[in-house]
Backbone bond lengths (Angstrom), bond angles and torsions (degrees), N, CA, C in turn:
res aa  C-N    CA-C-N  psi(-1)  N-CA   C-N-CA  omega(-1)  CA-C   N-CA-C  phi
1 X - - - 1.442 - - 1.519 108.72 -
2 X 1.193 119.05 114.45 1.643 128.69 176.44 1.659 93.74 -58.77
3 X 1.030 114.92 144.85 1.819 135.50 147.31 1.845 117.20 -92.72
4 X 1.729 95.20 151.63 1.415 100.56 160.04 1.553 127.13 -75.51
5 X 1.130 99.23 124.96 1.769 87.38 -166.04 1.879 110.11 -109.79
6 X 1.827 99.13 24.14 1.684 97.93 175.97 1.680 123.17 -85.84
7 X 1.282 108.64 118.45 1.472 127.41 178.38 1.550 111.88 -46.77
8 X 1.667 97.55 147.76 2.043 96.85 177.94 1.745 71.87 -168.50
9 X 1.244 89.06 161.31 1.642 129.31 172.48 1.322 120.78 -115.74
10 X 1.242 125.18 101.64 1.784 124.58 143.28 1.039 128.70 -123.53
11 X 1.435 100.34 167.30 1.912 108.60 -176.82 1.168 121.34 -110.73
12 X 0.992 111.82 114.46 2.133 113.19 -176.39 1.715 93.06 -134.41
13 X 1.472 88.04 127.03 1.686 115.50 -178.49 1.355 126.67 66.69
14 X 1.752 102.42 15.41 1.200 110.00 147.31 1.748 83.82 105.43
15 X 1.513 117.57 7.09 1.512 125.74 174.84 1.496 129.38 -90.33
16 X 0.906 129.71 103.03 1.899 107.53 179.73 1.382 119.13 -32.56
17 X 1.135 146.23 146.73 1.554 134.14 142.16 1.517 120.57 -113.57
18 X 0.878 149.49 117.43 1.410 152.87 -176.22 1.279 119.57 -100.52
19 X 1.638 109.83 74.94 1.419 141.02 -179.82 1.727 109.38 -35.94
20 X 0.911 147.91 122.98 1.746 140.56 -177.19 1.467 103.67 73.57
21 X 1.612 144.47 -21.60 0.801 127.27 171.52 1.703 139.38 -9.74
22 X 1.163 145.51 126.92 1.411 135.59 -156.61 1.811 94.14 -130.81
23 X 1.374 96.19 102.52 1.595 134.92 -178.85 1.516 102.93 -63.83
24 X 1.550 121.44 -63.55 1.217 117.52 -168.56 1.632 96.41 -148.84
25 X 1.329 116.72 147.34 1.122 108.62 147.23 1.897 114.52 -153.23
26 X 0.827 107.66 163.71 1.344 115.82 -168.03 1.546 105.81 -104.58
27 X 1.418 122.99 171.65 1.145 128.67 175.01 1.569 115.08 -104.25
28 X 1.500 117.99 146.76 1.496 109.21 179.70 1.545 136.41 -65.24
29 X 1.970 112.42 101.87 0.925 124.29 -156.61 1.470 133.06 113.43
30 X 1.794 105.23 -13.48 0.875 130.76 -173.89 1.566 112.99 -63.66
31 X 1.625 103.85 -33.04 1.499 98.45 -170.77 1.702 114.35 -103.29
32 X 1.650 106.20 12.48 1.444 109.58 162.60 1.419 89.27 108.77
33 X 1.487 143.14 -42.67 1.042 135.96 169.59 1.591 130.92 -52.45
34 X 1.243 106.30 -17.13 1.853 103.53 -179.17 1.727 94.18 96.23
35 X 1.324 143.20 -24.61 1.061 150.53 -125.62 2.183 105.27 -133.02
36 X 1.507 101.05 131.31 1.633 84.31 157.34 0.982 132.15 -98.19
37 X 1.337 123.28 145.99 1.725 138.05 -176.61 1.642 106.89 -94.67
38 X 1.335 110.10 138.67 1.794 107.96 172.88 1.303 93.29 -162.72
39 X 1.598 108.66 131.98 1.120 124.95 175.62 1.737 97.53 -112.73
40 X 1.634 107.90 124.26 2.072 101.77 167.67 1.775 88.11 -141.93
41 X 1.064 77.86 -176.21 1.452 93.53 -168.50 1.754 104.31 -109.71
42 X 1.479 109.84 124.81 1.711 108.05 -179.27 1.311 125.15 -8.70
43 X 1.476 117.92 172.00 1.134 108.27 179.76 1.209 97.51 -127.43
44 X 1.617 123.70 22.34 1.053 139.77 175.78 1.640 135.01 47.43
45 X 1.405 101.44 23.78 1.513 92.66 161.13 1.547 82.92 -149.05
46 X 1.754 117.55 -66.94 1.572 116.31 -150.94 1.081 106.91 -70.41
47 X 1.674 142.45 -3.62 0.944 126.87 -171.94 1.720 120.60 -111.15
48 X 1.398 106.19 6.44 1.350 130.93 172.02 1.493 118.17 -78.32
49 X 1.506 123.09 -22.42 1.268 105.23 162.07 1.826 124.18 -73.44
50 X 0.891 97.17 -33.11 1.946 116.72 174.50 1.303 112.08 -64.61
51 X 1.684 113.95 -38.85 1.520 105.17 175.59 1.588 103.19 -72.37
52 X 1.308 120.97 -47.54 1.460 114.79 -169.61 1.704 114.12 -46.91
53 X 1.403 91.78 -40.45 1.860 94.04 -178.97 1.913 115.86 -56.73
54 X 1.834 81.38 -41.81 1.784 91.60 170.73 1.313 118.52 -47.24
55 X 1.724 120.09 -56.26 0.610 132.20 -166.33 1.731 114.83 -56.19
56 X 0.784 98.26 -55.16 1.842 113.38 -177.89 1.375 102.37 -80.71
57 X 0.839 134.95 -22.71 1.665 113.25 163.21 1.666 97.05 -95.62
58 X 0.793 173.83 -26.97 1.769 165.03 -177.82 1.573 83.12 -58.45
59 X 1.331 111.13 -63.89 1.642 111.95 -133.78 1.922 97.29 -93.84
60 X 1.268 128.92 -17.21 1.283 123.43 177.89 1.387 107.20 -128.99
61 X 1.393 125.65 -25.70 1.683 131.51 -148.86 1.562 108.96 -52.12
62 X 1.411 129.08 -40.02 1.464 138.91 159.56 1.435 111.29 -65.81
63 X 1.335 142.96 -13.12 1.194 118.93 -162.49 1.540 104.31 -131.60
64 X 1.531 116.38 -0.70 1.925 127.14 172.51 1.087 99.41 -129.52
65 X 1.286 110.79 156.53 1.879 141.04 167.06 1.502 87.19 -61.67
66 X 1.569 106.03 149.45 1.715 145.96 -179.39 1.304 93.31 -43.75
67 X 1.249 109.90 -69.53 1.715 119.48 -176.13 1.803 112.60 -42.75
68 X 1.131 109.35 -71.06 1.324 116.80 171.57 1.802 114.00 -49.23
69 X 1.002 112.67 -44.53 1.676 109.98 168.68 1.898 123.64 -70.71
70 X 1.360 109.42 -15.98 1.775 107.34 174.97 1.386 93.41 -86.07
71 X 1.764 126.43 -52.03 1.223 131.65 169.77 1.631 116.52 -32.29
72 X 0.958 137.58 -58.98 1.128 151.21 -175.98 1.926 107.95 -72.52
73 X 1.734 129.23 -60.98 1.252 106.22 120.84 1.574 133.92 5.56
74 X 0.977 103.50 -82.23 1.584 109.27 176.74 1.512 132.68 -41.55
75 X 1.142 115.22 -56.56 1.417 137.59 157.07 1.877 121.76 -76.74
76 X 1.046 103.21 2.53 1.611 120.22 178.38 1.758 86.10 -87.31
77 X 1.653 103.70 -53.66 1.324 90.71 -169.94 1.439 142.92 -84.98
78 X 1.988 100.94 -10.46 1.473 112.76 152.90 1.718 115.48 -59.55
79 X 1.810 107.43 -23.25 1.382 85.43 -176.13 1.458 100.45 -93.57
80 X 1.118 161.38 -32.73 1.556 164.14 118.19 1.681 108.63 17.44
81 X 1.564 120.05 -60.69 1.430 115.50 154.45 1.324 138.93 -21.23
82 X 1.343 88.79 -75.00 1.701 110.98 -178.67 1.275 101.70 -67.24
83 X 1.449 147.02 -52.89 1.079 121.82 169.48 1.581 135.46 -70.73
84 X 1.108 136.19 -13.25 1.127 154.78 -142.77 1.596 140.43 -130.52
85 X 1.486 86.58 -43.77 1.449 109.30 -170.22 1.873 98.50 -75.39
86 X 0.842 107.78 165.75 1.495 136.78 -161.69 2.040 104.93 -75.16
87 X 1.468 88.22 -56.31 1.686 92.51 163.08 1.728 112.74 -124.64
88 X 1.390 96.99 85.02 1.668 114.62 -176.42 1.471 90.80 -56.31
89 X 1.489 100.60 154.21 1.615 107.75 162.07 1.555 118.20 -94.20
90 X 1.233 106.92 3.35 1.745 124.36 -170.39 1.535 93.35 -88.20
91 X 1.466 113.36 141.48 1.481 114.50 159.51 1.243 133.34 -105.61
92 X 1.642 90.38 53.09 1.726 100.44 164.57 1.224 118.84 -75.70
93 X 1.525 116.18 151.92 1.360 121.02 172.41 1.218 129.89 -111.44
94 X 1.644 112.67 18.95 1.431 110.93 169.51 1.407 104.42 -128.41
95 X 1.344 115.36 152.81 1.664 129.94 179.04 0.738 99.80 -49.62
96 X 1.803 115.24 158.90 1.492 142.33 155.76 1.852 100.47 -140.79
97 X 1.600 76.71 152.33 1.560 77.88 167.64 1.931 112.86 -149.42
98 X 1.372 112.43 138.24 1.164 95.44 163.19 1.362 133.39 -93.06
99 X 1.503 125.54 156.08 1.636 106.07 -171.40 1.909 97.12 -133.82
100 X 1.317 83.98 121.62 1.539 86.09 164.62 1.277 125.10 -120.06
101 X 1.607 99.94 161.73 1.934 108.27 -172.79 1.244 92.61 -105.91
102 X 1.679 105.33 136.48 1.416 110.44 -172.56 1.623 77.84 -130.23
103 X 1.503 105.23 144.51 1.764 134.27 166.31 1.586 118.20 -107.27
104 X 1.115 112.42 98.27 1.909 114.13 -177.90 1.716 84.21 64.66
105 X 0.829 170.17 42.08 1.542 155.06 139.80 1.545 96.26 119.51
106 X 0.818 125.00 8.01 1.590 111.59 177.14 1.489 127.43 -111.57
107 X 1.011 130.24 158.97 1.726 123.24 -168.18 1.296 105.24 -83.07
108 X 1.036 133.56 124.73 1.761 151.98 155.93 1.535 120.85 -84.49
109 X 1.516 101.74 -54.33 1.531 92.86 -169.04 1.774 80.35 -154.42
110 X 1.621 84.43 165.04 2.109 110.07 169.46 1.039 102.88 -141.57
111 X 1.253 121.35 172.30 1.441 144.85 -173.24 2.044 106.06 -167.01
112 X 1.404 104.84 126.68 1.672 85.49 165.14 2.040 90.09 -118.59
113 X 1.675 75.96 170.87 1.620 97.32 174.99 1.358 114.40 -126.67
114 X 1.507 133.89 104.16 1.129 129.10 -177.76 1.332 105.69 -133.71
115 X 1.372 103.30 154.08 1.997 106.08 179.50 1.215 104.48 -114.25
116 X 1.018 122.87 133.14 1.623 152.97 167.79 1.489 131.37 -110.85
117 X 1.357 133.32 149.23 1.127 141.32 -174.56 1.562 104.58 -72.62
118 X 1.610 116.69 144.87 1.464 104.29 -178.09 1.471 83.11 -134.74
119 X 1.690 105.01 116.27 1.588 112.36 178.09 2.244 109.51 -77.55
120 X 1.267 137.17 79.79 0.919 154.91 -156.72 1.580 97.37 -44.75
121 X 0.988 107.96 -47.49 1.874 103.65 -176.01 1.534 102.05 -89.81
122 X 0.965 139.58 -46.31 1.471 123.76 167.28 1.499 126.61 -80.72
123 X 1.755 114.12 10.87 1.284 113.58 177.94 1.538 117.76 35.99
124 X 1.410 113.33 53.70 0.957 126.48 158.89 0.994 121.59 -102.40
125 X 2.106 135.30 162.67 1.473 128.37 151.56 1.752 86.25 -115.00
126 X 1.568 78.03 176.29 1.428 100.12 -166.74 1.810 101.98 -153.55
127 X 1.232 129.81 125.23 1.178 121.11 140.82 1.569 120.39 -37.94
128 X 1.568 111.24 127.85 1.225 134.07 165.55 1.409 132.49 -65.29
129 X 1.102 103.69 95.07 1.823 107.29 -175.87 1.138 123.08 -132.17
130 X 1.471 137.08 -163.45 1.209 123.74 -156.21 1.834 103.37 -98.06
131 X 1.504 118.14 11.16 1.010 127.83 -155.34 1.626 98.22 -111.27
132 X 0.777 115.30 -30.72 1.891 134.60 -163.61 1.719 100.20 38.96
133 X 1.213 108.69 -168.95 1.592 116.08 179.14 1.376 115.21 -49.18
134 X 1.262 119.79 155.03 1.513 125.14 -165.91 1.506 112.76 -73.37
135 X 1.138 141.51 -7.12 1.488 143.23 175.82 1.840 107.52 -110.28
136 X 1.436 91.95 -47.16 1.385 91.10 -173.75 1.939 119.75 106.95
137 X 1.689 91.83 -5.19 1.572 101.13 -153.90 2.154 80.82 -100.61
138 X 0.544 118.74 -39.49 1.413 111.68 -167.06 1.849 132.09 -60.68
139 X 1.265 94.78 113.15 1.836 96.22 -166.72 1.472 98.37 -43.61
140 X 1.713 107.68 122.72 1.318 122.01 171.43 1.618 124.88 -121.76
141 X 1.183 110.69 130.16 1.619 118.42 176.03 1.353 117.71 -115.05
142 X 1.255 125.28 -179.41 1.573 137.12 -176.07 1.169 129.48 -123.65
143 X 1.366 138.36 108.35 1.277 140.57 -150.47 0.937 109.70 -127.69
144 X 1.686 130.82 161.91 1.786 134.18 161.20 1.790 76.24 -99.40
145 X 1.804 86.29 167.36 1.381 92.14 -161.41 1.739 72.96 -161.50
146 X 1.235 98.54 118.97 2.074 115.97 176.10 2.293 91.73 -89.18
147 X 1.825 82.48 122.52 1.129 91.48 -173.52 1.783 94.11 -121.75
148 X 0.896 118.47 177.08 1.864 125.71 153.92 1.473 94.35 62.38
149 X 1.224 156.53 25.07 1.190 144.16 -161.79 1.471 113.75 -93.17
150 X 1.662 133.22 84.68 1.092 133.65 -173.13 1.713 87.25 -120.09
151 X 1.480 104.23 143.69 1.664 112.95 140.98 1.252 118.13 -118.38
152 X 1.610 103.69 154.61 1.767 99.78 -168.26 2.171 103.44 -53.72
153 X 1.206 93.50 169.81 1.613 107.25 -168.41 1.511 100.56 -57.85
154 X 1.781 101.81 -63.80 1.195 105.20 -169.52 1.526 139.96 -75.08
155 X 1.408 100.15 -2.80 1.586 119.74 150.03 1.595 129.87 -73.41
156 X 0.829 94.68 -33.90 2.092 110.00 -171.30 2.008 85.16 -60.43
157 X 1.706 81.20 132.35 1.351 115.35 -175.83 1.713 127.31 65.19
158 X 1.881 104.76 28.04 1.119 90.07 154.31 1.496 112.22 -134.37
């Protein structure tokens, strides 16, 4: 599945984000495969329906019925939104970003990066919002937290 690969800029939590951004890319052949490699970071809205499909077929597509895998899809991509998308409906206040590896134009692998609250005595995380933990009493810190992390099947382990 090709991705959109057009660049935009916003600021959430007072952070830049550089939507389509292009992280790495290699030249064709460069990485021993015959093939180009590019890692950028979402472009935060159009390219979230395609990862969700990725997502749910990498991570279940061999092991559930069709039905159960678009379903799952489906809700891959309400959770892909809320973290990700450009105008989240979540009222967190610190960036996330997702980053995908694209091969000749096609999706290989994702990774997201989001920071969350880590409640220390209840070893909890928590999305970060303007609300913090429900008492307020609990020693709290700030973490990146590797979310979405699938690579396509037939790549994993080389």
């Amino acid at each position: 599945m090709k991705l959109d690969q057009r660049a935009s800029t916003s600021t959430e939590g007072g952070v830049q984000v550089d939507y389509g951004r292009f992280l790495y890319e290699s030249a064709e052949g460069e990485n021993g495969s015959g093939s180009s490699l590019t890692l950028r970071i979402s472009n935060g809205n159009t390219d979230l329906p395609s990862v969700s499909v990725f997502l749910a077929e990498q991570m279940y597509g061999d092991d559930v019925p069709n039905g159960q895998v678009r379903e799952l899809g489906r809700l891959e991509l309400k959770d892909l939104k809320s973290r990700y998308s450009k105008q989240r409906r979540s009222k967190t206040l610190e960036p996330s970003c997702l980053i995908l590896a694209e091969e000749d134009g096609f999706l290989v692998g994702c990774v997201g990066l989001d920071i969350q609250q880590v409640d220390i005595a209840g070893k909890k995380l928590k999305n970060i919002d303007r609300s913090g933990f429900s008492d307020g009493t609990e020693v709290e810190v700030k973490t990146f937290v590797l979310a979405n992390l699938v690579v396509r099947r037939e790549r994993r382990g080389r």
